[in-house]
N, C-alpha and C positions, 0 to 999 in steps of 0.2 A: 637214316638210322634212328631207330626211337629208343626213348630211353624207357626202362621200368623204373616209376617214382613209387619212393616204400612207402607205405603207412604209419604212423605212429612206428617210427621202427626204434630198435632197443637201441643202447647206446652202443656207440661208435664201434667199438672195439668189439663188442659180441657181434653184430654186423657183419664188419667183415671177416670175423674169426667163422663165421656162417657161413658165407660165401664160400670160402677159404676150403672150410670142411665139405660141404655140401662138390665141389670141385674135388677136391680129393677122392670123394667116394666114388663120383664117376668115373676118375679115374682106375680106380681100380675094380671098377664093373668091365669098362671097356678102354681098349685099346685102342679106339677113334678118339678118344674125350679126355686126353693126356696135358693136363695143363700145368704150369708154374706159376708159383705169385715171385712178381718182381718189387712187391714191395712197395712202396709211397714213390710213387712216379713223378709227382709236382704239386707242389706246394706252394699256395701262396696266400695272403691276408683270407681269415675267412674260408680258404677254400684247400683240402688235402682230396689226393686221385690215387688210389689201390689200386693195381694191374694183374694180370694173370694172362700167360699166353701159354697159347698150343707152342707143345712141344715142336712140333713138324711143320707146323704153320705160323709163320711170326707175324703176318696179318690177321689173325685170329684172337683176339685181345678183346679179353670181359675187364673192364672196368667199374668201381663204385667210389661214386663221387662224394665226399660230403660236405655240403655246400651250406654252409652257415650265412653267406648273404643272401642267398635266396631260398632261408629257412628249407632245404630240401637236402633227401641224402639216395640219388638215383644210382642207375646200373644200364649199365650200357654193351651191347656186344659189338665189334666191329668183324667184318668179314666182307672176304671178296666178293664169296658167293651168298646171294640174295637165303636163299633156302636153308644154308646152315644156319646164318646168322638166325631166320625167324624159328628155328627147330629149337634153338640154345635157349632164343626168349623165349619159350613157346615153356620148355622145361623150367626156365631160372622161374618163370613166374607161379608156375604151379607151385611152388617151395615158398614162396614168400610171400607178404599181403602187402599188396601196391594198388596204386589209383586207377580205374576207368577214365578212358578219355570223357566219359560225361561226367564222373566226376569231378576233375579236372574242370571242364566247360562251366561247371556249376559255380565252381570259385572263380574263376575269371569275372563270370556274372555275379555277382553277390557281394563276391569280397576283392575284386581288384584293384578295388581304390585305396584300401587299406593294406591289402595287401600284393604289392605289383609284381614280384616274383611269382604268383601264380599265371603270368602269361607266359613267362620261360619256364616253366612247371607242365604247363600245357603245349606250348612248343616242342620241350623232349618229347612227350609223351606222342605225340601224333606217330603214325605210319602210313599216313594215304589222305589225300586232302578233307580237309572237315569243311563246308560252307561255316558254318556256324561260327566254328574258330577265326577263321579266314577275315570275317567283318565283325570280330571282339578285336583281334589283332591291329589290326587295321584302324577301328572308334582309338584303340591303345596309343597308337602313334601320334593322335589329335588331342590327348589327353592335356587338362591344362596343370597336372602332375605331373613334374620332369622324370620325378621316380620311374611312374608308370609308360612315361614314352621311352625309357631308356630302357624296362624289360620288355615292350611290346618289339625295341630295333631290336632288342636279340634276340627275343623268339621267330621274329624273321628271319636273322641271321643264321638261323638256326634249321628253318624251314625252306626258305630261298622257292615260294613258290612264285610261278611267272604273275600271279594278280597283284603282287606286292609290289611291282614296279614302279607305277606310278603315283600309288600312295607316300613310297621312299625317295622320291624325286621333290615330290608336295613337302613332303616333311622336310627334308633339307634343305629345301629354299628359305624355310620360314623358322627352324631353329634355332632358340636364341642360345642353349646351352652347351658347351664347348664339348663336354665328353656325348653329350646324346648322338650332336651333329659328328664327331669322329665315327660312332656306332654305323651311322644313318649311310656315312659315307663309304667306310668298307662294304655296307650291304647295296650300295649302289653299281656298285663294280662288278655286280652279278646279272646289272640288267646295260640293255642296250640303252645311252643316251637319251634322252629326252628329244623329240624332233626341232631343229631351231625354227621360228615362226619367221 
């Protein structure tokens, strides 16, 4: 599920009072695209999540994140079906101005060190494997910035693709930082053990 990351977006509240609207009008275009806002879903330091579901469908849930520690304020749609979800992003994105995944890639390369939330910035934003990403991602985990290995685990955690196996195995073993290694660890649970020698 990828996210759409916004651009220079306005402040918070016009944001999702956009969303919000931009939803509304659908709804009342068409009778498929009937949504509700639930309001501030979860909150925690740093971070509030805005919800909105289908009326008919309660797995159908646009969310807009705004994410203060990792300087980022995305949107997300979730959905059973593959097709609707990408028709939703396909629409959300036309309406709003958000990043290219080489955008994205660009900051990772440039600005990662300064800025390590750009690799979970580029982790949402993926929808189909990037090589390029894949071994940013991955250099991220070896980073001798705890910052930076700690958003390189969650842009895996994020991506869960199979090459990240055994770079998550490497990095766990040799972890010195207690919240990285907890990260490192739930994302190891996604891959099959390590073979014993």
């Amino acid at each position: 599920m990828a996210a759409l990351v916004f651009k220079a977006p306005p402040p918070d509240i016009e944001l999702v009072e956009s969303v919000d609207r931009l939803l509304r009008d659908w709804s009342a275009k068409s009778p498929d695209l009937q949504f509700v806002s639930n309001g501030a879903v979860h909150q925690a330091p740093g971070v509030v999540v805005f919800a909105w579901t289908h009326v008919a469908d309660a797995n159908l849930i646009i969310t807009v994140t705004l994410d203060d520690v990792r300087r980022a304020r995305y949107l997300n749609v979730a959905a059973v079906d593959p097709d609707t979800s990408a028709l939703l992003t396909t629409g959300l994105r036309r309406q709003f101005s958000t990043y290219s995944v080489e955008e994205l890639l660009d900051a990772v390369r440039h600005e990662g060190a300064s800025d390590p939330g750009a690799y979970v910035r580029l982790g949402m934003a993926l929808d189909r494997h990037d090589d390029e990403a894949s071994r940013l991602i991955r250099a991220g985990l070896e980073s001798p910035d705890v910052e930076v290995r700690a958003n390189a685990a969650m842009a895996v955690m994020h991506l869960r693709w199979p090459e990240f196996a055994d770079p998550v195995f490497r990095a766990r073993s040799r972890e010195t930082d207690a919240g990285v290694g907890n990260l490192l660890e739930v994302s190891s649970r996604w891959y099959k053990p390590e073979p014993s020698s």
